[in-house]
Each structure stands twice: as structure tokens, then as C-alpha cells.
C-alpha positions in Angstrom: -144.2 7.3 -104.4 -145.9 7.8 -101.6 -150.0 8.9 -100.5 -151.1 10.6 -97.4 -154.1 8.9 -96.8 -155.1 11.4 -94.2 -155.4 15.1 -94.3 -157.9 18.4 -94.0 -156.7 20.2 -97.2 -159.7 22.2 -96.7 -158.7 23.7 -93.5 -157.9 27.8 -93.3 -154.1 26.5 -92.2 -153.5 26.1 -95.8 -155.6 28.9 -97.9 -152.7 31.3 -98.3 -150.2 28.5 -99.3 -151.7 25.6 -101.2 -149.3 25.7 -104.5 -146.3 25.6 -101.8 -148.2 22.6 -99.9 -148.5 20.6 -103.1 -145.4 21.8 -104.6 -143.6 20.5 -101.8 -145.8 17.2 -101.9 -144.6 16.4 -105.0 -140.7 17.4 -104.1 -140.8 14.6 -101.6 -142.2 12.0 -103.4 -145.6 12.2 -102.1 -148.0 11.4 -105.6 -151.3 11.4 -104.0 -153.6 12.8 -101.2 -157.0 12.1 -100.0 -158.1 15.4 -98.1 -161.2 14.5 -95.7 -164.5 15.5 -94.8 -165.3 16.6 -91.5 -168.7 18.1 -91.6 -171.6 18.0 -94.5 -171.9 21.6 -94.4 -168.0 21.4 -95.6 -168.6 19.2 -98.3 -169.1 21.0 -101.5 -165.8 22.9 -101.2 -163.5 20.2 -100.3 -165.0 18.0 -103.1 -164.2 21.2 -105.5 -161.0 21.4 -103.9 -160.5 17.4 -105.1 -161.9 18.1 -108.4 -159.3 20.8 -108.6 -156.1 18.3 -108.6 -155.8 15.2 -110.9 -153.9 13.1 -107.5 -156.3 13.9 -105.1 -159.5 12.1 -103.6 -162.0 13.5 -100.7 -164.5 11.5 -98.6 -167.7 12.8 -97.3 -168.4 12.4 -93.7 -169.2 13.7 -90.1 -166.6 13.6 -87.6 -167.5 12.4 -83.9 -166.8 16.0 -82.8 -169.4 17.0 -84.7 -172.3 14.7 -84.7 -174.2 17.2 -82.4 -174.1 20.5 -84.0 -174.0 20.0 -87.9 -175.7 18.2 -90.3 -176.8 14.6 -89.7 -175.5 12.1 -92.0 -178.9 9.7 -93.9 -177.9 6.6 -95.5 -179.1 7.7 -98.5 -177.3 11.1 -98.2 -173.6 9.7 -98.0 -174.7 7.4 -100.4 -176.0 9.9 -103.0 -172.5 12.2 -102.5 -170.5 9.6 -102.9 -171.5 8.6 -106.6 -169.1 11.6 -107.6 -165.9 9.8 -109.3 -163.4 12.1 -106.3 -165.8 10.4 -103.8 -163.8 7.1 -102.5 -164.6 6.3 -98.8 -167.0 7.3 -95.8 -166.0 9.8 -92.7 -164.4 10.3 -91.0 -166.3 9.1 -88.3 -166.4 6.7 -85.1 -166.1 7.5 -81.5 -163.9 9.7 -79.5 -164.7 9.6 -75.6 -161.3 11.6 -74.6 -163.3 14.9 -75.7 -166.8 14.0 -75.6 -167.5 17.2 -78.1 -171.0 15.3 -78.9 -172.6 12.7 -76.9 -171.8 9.4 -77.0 -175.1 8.0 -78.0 -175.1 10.2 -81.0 -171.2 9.4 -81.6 -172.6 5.4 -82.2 -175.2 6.2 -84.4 -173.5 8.3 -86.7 -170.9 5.8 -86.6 -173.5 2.8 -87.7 -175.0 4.9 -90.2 -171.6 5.9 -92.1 -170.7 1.8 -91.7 -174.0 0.8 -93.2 -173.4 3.6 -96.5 -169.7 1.3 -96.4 -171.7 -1.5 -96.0 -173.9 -0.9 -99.3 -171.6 1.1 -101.5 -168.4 -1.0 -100.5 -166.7 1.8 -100.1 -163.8 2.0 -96.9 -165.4 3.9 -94.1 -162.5 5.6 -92.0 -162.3 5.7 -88.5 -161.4 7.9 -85.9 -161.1 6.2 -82.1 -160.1 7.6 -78.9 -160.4 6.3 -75.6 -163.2 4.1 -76.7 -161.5 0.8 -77.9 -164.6 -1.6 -75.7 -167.3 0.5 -77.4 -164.9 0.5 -81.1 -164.2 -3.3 -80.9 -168.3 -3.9 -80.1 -169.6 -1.8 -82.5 -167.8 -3.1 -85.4 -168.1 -6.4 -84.4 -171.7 -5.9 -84.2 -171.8 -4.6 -87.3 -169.2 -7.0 -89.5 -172.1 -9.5 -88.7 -174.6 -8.1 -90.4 -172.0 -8.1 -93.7 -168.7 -7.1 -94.1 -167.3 -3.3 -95.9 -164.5 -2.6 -96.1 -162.3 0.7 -93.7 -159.5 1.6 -92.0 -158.3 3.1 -88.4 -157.1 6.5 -89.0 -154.1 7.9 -87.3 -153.7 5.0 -85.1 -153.2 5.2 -81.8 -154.9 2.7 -79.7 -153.6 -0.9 -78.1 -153.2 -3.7 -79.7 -156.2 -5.7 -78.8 -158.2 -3.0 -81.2 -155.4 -3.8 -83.4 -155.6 -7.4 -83.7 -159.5 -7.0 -83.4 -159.7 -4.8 -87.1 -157.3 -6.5 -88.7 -159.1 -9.9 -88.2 -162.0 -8.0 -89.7 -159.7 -7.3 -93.5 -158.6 -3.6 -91.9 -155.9 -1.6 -92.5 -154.1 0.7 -89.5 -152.7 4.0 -90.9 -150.0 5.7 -89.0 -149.6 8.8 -88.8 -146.6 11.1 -87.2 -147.3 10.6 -83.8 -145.4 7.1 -83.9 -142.5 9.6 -84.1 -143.3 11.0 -81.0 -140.6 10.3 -78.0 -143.5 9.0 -75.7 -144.8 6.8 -78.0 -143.3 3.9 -77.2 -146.3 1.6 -76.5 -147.5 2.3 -80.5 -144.4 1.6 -81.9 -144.7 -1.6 -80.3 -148.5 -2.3 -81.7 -147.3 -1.4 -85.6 -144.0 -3.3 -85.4 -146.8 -6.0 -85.0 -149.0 -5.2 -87.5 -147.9 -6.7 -90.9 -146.5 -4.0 -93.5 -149.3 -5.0 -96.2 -151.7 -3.4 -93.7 -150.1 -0.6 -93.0 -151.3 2.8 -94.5 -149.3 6.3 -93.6 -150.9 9.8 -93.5 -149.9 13.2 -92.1 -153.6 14.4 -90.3 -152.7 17.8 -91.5 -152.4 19.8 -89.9 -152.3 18.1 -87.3 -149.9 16.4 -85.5 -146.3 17.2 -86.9 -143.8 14.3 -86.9 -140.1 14.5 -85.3 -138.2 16.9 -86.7 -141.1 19.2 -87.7 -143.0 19.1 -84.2 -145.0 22.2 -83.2 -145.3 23.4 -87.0 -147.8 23.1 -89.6 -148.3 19.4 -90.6 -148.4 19.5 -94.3 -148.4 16.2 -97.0 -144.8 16.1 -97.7 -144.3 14.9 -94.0 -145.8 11.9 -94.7 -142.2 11.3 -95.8 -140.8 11.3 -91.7 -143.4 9.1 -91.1 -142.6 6.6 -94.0 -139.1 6.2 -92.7 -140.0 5.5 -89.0 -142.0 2.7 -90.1 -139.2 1.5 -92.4 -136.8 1.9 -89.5 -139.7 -0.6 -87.2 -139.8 -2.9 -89.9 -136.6 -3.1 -90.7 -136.4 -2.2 -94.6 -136.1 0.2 -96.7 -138.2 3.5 -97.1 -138.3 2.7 -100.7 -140.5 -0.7 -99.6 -142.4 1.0 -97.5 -143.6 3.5 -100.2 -143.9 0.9 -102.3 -146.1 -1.3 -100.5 -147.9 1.3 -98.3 -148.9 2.7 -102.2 -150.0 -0.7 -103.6 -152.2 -0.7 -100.0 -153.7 2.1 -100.6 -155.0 1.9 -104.0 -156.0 -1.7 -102.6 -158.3 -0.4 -100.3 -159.6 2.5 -101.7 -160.1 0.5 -105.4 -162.1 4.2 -106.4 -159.0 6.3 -106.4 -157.0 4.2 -109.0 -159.6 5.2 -111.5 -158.8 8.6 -112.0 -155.1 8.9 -110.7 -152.3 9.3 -112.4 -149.6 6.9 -111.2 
């Protein structure tokens, strides 16, 4: 099978049509889904949403977007929500300097505070970077020397200094659909480089479509397009791929393989 490790199930794009979203989840092969947190004051219903399907996991988190106008994130906060069993990594969070929706000061220390609750729990904290690899690579190198925790790059799509930087750090990249994209060239490059048992695949519904469903809805069972375009990089199977990108998952995120059903 394989998990989208990366999607916003939460999001109004899917409140008419969940039992179709899942249904067709399951058609292609896709057994599990971990739906994230974007805001505190989203929590509640996104865990309930979790709570609501035996294969599904949420973290809780602030997105860099909206580190300026929400709910701040305590130590002790992230750390309290994420006793709940559905609970099984921090964010997502990080830095994004392309839109600058919150400033950049408050981008870092949200950022620090959801790696020290990763830090404590050992939990993965998941990480969203754009345009900000100098300020990424620092911070987390700053940080991985006060003790290591355990995370991920979301939906990478950065060079592959950050690359080799995380992964010397016990990271995994997760790929999402735009290493489908025609102009993506350059990233194609970085994860043919990355080694499989790294690798993670997600969707960022609904975001960012894959080839041949660009400019519609993303939705989990397109995790499947993305699968086979690392297969094709790699040069095995898609079977592989699920297999190992699976067994990565549920290596990283040690939580989730306590209440799914595999």
C-alpha cells in the first residue's frame, strides 16, 4: 500500500465529498493518511476528523503563514495535544520567505519552539521551507546540537545542499506531485540522489495536483502519480516504492503503527 504523508483533510475542498475522497484512497491502494494541522484554532476538528477513521493520523501545529495572526504554539501546549494516541508528529511548521505572510523573526521562533516539543516528546516535527534554505540549514543545525528529534521536509522542493544537509541529520525528504511538474527538472535531479529508504510521498491536498491531474483538486489517491514518478527516477518498480516508502513511514512516525491497521 501506499500513505500520503501529507495532506489538509480538514480543508472546505473536501466537506461535500469525503466518502468519495477516501473511497477512492482505498481504490488506489493508498491504506493510510496523516491529514495536518495548520493552525491551533483548527485543531480540535481535524483531530475528530482522525479519530473518525481507523488509517488516519493528524499532527498539531502552526504553519509559517500563520505564526502572526493565530494562536501561538507553548512548549508545553504542543506537548499536552500531542499525548492523544492520533497525535504522531509536530507542524507543520518552519520558514517560508517566498510569501512572508508573518514575519520572519516570528517564522524562527515558532519553528524552535515546535523542534524543541520534537525534541522532548521524540516525535517527527514536519517542515515546510521556501526560499529560506541559509536560515533552514542554520536553524536546524543550531538546534540538532542541543539533541537530536527526529522530522521530515515536507513537499520538497529545495536544492540539494538542504538535501544533503537533513539527511546527514537522520531526515527523511517527502515528495510530493510537483516532481511531476514539466519545469521541475532541477528536483528530479536532487531525489534521484536522495536514497529510496528516505524517501516519503504525499499529495499536499489540495494542493498541488500531479501530471495528469494538474489544475484539479489534489486528493490522497494521487499520491499514486507520485509513487510511480519516483519509481520511474529510481529505476524500479512502483510496487518497491510503495513498499519501502510504507516501511519509511511507519519508521519515522513509530506513533502511527500503533493504532493502524496494516
Amino acid at each position: 500500500m501506499l500513505v500520503d504523508s501529507h495532506c489538509h483533510l480538514d480543508f472546505p475542498d473536501f466537506e461535500e465529498d469525503m466518502d468519495g475522497v477516501l473511497a477512492r484512497a482505498r481504490n488506489a491502494d493508498v491504506g493510510y493518511m496523516l491529514t495536518i494541522c495548520t493552525r491551533l484554532e483548527k485543531f480540535a476538528p481535524i483531530l475528530d476528523l482522525a479519530k473518525h477513521h481507523e488509517n488516519m493520523s493528524c499532527s498539531v501545529g502552526v504553519h509559517p503563514h500563520n505564526v502572526a495572526d493565530g494562536v501561538e504554539a507553548s512548549i508545553d501546549e504542543l506537548l499536552r495535544l500531542a499525548e492523544d494516541e492520533k497525535v504522531i508528529g509536530f507542524g507543520e511548521t518552519g520558514l517560508d520567505f517566498f510569501y512572508d505572510h508573518s514575519p520572519r523573526d516570528l517564522q524562527e521562533r515558532s519553528f524552535r519552539t515546535h523542534i524543541a516539543a520534537a525534541r522532548k516528546a521524540q516525535l517527527p516535527v514536519i517542515v515546510h521551507t521556501r526560499d529560506a534554505d541559509a536560515d533552514m540549514i542554520r536553524i536546524l543545525r543550531d538546534e540538532y546540537e542541543k539533541g537530536a528529534f527526529p522530522g521530515l521536509i515536507h513537499c520538497f522542493s529545495s536544492t540539494q545542499e538542504l538535501a544533503n544537509a537533513v539527511l546527514d541529520m537522520g531526515f527523511y525528504i517527502s515528495v510530493s506531485g510537483i516532481i511531476t511538474f514539466k519545469t521541475a527538472d532541477d528536483l528530479r535531479e536532487t531525489v534521484s540522489n536522495v536514497p529510496l529508504e528516505r524517501i516519503l510521498v504525499e499529495t499536499d491536498a489540495p494542493y498541488l495536483a500531479p501530471v495528469p491531474k494538474r489544475g484539479k483538486r489534489n486528493e490522497p489517491a494521487f499520491t499514486a502519480f507520485t509513487a510511480a514518478k519516483v519509481a520511474e527516477l529510481k529505476g524500479v518498480s512502483e510496487e518497491e516504492v510503495a513498499e519501502i516508502t510504507t516501511q519509511n513511514f511507519f519508521r519515522l512516525f513509530a506513533k502511527a503503527s500503533n493504532g493502524a491497521s496494516l
